[in-house]
Each structure stands twice: as structure tokens, then as C-alpha cells.
C-alpha positions as CSV (number, residue, x, y, z in Angstrom):
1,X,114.5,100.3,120.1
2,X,111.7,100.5,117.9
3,X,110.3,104.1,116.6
4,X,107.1,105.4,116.3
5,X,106.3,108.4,114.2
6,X,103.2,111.0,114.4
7,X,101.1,111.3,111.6
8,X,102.6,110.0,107.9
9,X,104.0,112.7,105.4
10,X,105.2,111.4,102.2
11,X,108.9,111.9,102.2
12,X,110.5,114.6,99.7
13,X,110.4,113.3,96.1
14,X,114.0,111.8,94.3
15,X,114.9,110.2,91.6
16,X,115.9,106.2,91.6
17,X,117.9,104.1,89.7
18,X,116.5,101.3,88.0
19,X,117.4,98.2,90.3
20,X,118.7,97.5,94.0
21,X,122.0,96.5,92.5
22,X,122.0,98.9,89.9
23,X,123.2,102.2,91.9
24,X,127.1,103.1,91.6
25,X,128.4,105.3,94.4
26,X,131.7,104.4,97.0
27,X,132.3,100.3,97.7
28,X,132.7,101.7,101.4
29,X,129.0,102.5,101.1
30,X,128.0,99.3,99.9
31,X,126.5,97.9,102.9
32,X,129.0,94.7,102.2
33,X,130.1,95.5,106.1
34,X,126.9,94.9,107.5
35,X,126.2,90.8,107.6
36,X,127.0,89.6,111.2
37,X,125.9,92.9,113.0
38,X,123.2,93.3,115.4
39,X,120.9,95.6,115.8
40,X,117.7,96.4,117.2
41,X,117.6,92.5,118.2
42,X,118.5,91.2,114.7
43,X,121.6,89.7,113.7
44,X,122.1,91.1,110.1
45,X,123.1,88.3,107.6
46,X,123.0,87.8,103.9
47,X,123.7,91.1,102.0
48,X,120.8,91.4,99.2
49,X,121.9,94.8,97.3
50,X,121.8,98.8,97.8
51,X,118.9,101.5,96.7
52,X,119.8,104.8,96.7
53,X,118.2,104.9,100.1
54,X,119.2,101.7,101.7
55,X,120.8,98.4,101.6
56,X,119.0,95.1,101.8
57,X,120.2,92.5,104.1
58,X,118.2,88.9,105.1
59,X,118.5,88.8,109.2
60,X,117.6,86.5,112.3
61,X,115.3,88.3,115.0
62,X,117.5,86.9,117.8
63,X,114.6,86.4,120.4
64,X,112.9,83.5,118.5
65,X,114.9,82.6,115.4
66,X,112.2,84.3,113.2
67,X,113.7,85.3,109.6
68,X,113.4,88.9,108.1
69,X,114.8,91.3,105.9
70,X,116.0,94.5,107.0
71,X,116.1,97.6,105.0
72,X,118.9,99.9,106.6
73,X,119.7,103.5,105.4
74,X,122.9,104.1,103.6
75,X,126.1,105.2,105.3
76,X,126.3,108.5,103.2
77,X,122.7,109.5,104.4
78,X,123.5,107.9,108.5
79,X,123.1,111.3,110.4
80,X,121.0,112.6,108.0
81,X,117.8,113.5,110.7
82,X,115.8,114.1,107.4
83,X,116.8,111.3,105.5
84,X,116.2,108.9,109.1
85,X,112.9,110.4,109.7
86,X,111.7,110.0,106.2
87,X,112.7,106.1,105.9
88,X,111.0,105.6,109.6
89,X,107.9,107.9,108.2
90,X,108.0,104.6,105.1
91,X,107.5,101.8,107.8
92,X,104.6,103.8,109.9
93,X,102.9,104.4,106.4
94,X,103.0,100.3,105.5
95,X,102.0,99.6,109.0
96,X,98.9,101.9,108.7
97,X,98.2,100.6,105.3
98,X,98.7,97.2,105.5
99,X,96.5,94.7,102.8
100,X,97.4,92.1,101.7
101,X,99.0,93.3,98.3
102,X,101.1,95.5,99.8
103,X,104.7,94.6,101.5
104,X,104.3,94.6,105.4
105,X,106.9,96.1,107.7
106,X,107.1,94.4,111.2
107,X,108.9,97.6,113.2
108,X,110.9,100.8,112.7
109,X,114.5,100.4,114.4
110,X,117.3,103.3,115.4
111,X,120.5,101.6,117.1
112,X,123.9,102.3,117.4
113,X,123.4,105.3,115.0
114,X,121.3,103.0,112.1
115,X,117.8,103.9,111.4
116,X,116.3,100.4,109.8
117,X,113.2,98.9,108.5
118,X,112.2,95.1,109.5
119,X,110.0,93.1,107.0
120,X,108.9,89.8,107.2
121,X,110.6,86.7,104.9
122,X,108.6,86.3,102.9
123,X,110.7,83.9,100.0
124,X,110.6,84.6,96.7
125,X,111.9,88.0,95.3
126,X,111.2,90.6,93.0
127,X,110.0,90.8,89.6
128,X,112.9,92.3,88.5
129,X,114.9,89.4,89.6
130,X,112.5,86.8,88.5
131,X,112.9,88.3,85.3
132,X,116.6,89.2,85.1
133,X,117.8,85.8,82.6
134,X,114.5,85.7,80.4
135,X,111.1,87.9,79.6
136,X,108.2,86.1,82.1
137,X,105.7,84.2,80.3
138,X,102.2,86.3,80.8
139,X,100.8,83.1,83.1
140,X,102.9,84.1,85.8
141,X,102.9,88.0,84.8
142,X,98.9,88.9,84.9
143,X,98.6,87.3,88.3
144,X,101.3,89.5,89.9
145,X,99.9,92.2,87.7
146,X,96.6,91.5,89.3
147,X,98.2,91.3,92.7
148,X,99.7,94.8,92.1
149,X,96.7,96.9,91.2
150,X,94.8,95.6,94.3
151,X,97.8,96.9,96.3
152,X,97.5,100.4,94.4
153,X,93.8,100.3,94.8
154,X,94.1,100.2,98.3
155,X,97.0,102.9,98.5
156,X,94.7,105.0,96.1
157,X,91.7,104.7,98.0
158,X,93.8,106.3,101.2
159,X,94.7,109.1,98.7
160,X,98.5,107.9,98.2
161,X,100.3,107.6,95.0
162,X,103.3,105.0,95.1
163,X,105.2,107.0,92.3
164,X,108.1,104.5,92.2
165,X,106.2,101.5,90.6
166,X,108.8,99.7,88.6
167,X,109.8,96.2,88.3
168,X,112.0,96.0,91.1
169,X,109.2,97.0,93.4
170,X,106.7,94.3,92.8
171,X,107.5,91.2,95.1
172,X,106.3,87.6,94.6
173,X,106.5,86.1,97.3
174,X,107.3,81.9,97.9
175,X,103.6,81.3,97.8
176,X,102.9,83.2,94.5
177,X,101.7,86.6,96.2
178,X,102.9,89.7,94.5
179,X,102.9,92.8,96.4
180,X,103.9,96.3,96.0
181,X,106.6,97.6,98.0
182,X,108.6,100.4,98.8
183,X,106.5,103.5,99.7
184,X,109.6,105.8,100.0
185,X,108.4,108.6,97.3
186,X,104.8,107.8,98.3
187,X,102.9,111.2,98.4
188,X,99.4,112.1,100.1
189,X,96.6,113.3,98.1
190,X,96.4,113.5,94.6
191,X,97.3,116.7,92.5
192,X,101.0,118.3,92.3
193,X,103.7,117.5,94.8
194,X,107.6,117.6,93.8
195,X,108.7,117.2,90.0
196,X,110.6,114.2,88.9
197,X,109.9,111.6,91.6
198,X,110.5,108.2,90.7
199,X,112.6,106.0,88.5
200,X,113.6,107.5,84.7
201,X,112.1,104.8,82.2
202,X,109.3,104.1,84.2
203,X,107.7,107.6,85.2
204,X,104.6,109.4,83.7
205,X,104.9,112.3,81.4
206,X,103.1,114.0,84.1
207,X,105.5,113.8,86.5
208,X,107.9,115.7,85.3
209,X,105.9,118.9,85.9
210,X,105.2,117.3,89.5
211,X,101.3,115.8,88.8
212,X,100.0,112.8,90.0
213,X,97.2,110.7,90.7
214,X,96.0,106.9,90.1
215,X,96.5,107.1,86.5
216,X,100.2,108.0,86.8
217,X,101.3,104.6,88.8
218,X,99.0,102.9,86.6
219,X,101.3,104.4,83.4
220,X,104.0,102.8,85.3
221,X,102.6,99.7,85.9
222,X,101.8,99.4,81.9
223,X,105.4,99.8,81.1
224,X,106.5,97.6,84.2
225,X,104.4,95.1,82.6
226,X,105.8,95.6,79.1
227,X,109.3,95.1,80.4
228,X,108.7,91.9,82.2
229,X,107.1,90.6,79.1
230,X,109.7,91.2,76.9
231,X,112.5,92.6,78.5
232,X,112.4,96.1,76.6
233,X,109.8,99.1,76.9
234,X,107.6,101.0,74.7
235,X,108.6,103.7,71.9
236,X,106.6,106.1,70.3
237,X,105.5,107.0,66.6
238,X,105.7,110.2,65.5
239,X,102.1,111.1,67.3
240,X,103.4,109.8,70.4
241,X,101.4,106.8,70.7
242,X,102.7,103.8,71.9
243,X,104.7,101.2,70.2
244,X,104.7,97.9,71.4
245,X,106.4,94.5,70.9
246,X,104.5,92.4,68.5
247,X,105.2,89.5,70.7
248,X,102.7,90.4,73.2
249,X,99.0,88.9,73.1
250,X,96.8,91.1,71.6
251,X,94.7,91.9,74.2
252,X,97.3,92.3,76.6
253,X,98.8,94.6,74.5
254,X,95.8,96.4,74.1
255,X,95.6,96.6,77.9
256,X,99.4,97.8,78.1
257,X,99.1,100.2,75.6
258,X,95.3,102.0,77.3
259,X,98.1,102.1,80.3
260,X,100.8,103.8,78.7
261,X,99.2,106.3,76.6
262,X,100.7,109.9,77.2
263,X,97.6,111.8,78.2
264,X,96.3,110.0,81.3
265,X,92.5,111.1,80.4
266,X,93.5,108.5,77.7
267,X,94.6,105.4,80.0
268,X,92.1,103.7,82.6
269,X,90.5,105.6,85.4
270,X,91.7,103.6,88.3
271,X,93.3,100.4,89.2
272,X,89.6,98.9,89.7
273,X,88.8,99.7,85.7
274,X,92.2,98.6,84.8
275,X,91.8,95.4,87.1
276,X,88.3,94.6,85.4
277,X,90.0,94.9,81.6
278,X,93.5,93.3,82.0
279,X,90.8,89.6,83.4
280,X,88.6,90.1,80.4
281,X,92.0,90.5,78.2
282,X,93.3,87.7,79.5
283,X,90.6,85.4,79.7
284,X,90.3,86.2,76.2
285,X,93.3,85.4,75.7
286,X,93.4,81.7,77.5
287,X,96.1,83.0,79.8
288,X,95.1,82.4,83.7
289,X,94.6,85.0,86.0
């Protein structure tokens, strides 16, 4: 049956690994055993990859044929009542939040002892998958860039920091929509919640000591950015300011580095300032946006 929760609380803060398919842990508690199961109405099929909260699996709502994906919590964390609450707390927070830059989520599910998340099919995949073989040229990387700061202006202006923003969170869908997704360390209000939330490589220096607000997803989107350019991230001179790949447009990587500059009074306001710069970089640029 489906689940609806109270009023949203961002779940308690973890660390990630970088990927889906990335996370090492038991082969038992790989969700390989889940394509063919039903639950909650959908027959589960094509096993996508694991999270260190959940496995990805494509599925059939059985009612009409519709396609989905289902995000199921791990076997380790099944009987976990925190663990189930927080990942049902996810879905009621993209279902109150919805835009159109952000991933939807159709219900919340608990059957047979699996707590569940049902998205729509959307085609396409993530960014980080896009960009697996080769760097993305920046014609297809400032539109989902542009995508994903109106789906963090949105969450910022309901006072919610995504905290996870990373490559592997950005989807572009079949029609050329990116959108941000997973809101599983997404915190309410901005200011200092739990230390160390998010995915190492990609989190703001702030973060470590458990601060956050617009400017640190923003850090993270600079470096996602970075990455799906040219497949590596920033380093740092000896003052700590950013050094990027020389193969990046200038103006981009002006806009990248603004991002990812240490002290966040340093880097753009919001994701409505950052939005404004990154089209006037790259119209300057001649790259369409």
C-alpha cells in the first residue's frame, strides 16, 4: 500500500559514494535478486545499480502497463524503522516540491517488508552515465546545468539544501530535461545541521563543520560541472584558489571557478545570480543555452 508521511524532516546526514554502481558492500545485498518481484502493484524488472541507500530497478505498474523506476531500500537497512521512514520522508518531500527541474516521485510503497520509492520513466539517465566513456561537450552541459539551478532555486526558495549534488544526481531525461534528484540528505532551513553530509569530492568546505545554505550546493554544482567537462576536478594553488583545466572556455571557467571558490561569500549568492552569469558566459562564449 502506499505511505503517507506527516510533515517532512530532512533525514539524518551520511556520507555517499560517488556513483550508484560504485558502492562495495555483500553481493547478497546487491539487489541482483529483485527483477521479477512484485510489489506494491509493480512487477520489478531491470536491475539499474545500488546507493548506499537503495537499489535501482526499471518496473511495470501492473494495473495499466505504465513504466517506472523504483528505488527500494537495501537489504542491510530492511527493518531499519529509521532508515524506512527516512526514505518514505524523500518521496513526500519531492511530492510537495515538485517543479519541473526536479525528479518527481509517483507514490511511497511498504510491502512484504520493502519500503520503496516509484518514479516515473522518464528515458535518458544521469549525467554521470552520459558522461562515463568521454567529458560532455559544454552544448549539452550548460543546458542541464541551467536545468539544475532552477531545480535548486526552487528547493532553496522552500528553505531546503540538496547537499548531495553530484553528477550522478542530475538526470536528463529522453526529451533533454535535466533535473535534480535524490533529496535523501536534503535538510530544512539554512544554517548548521549534521557534519559531513554528502558525497567526498564534491562537498563544500563548509560542510565539514556541518554549515549550509544555497552557496554550498552551488560549490557542488561548480565542481559537478567541472567533472562533466573534463572528467577530473579542480586543485588548488598554494592560496587555495581554484585550479582549473585549461580546456574549459574561458567564461565558463570563470563561472566554475566564482562556484568553487572556498569561502562561499566568495561564490554567487544564489542559483538565480549564478543562473543569470553561467547565460551571459555562455552566450559569450557561442555555446547554446
Amino acid at each position: 500500500m502506499a505511505t503517507t508521511m506527516g510533515p517532512v524532516n530532512g533525514p539524518a546526514p551520511g556520507t555517499r559514494a560517488d556513483d550508484i554502481g560504485g558502492v562495495g558492500g555483500d553481493v547478497a545485498d546487491d539487489g541482483r535478486d529483485l527483477p521479477g518481484v512484485v510489489l506494491g502493484g509493480y512487477r520489478l524488472g531491470r536491475y539499474l545499480g545500488r546507493g548506499g541507500m537503495a537499489y535501482g530497478l526499471e518496473a511495470v505498474r501492473l494495473a495499466d502497463g505504465a513504466r517506472a523506476v523504483c528505488k527500494v531500500l537495501r537489504a542491510r537497512h530492511r527493518g531499519d524503522a529509521e532508515r524506512e521512514a527516512a526514505l518514505l520522508r524523500e518521496g513526500e518531500l519531492m511530492r510537495e516540491l515538485a517543479h519541473p527541474h526536479l525528479m518527481p516521485c509517483l507514490e511511497g510503497v511498504q510491502d512484504q517488508g520493502h519500503t520503496l520509492l516509484v518514479l516515473p520513466w522518464l528515458g535518458g539517465a544521469p549525467l554521470r552515465e552520459l558522461a562515463r566513456a568521454a567529458p560532455l561537450p559544454p552544448a549539452e552541459v550548460v543546458p542541464a546545468l541551467l536545468g539544475a539551478l532552477a531545480g535548486l532555486e526552487h528547493l532553496h526558495a522552500h528553505d531546503v539544501v540538496h547537499r548531495d549534488v553530484k553528477p550522478s544526481n542530475l538526470h536528463r531525461a529522453a526529451d533533454g530535461t535535466c533535473r535534480v534528484m535524490d533529496l535523501g540528505l536534503a535538510a530544512f532551513g539554512f544554517g548548521r545541521h549534521g557534519s559531513g553530509a554528502g558525497t567526498a569530492g564534491y562537498r563544500a568546505p563548509e560542510a565539514e563543520r556541518g554549515a549550509y545554505d544555497e552557496r554550498t550546493d552551488l560549490f557542488s554544482l561548480g565542481l559537478t560541472a567541472h567533472w562533466l567537462l573534463t572528467h577530473g576536478l579542480p586543485g588548488r594553488d598554494e592560496r587555495g584558489r581554484p585550479v582549473l583545466d585549461p580546456r574549459l572556455p574561458p567564461m565558463l571557467a570563470r563561472w566554475v571557478g566564482q562556484c568553487v571558490a572556498l569561502d562561499p561569500d566568495q561564490r554567487y549568492e544564489d542559483a538565480g545570480r549564478a543562473t543569470r552569469t553561467l547565460r551571459a558566459a555562455a552566450a559569450a562564449e557561442g555555446i547554446p543555452a
